[in-house]
C-alpha positions as CSV (number, residue, x, y, z in Angstrom):
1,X,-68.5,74.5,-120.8
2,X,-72.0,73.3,-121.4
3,X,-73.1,69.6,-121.3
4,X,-76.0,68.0,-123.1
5,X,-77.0,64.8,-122.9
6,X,-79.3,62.6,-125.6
7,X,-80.4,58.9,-125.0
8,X,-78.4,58.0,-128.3
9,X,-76.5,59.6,-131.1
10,X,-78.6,59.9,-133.4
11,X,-81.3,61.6,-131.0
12,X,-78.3,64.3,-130.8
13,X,-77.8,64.5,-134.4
14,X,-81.5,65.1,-135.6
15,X,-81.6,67.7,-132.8
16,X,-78.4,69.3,-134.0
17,X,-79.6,69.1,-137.4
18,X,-82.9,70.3,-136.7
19,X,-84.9,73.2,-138.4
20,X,-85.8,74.7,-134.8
21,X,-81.9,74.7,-133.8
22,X,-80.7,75.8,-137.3
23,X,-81.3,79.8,-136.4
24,X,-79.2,79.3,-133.2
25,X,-76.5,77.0,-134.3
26,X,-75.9,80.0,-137.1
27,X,-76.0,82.7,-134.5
28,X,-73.6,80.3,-132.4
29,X,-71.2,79.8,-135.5
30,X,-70.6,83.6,-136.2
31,X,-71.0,85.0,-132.2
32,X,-68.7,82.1,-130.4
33,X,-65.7,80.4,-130.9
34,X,-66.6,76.7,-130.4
35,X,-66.0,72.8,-130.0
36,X,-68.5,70.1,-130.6
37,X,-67.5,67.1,-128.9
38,X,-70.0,64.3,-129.1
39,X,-68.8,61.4,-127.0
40,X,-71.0,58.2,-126.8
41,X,-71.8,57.5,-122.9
42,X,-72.1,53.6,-121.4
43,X,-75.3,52.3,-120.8
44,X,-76.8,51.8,-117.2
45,X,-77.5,48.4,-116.0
């Protein structure tokens, strides 16, 4: 299990959807079997 955290969603999508992550989310896709599960965190007082 690996856990990333990103101040907001859509800080986690544009990294996801990056150009510099694209090469390793397609190694990822054919080398692992995987589940993304992105769960939106509460916010510290």
């Amino acid at each position: 299990m690996v856990i990333f955290e990103f101040p907001d969603m859509a800080q986690l999508k544009a990294w996801y959807r990056s150009p510099a992550y694209r090469p390793l989310l397609e190694l990822r896709k054919r080398t692992a079997n995987w589940t993304l599960v992105a769960v939106e965190g509460v916010a510290q007082p």
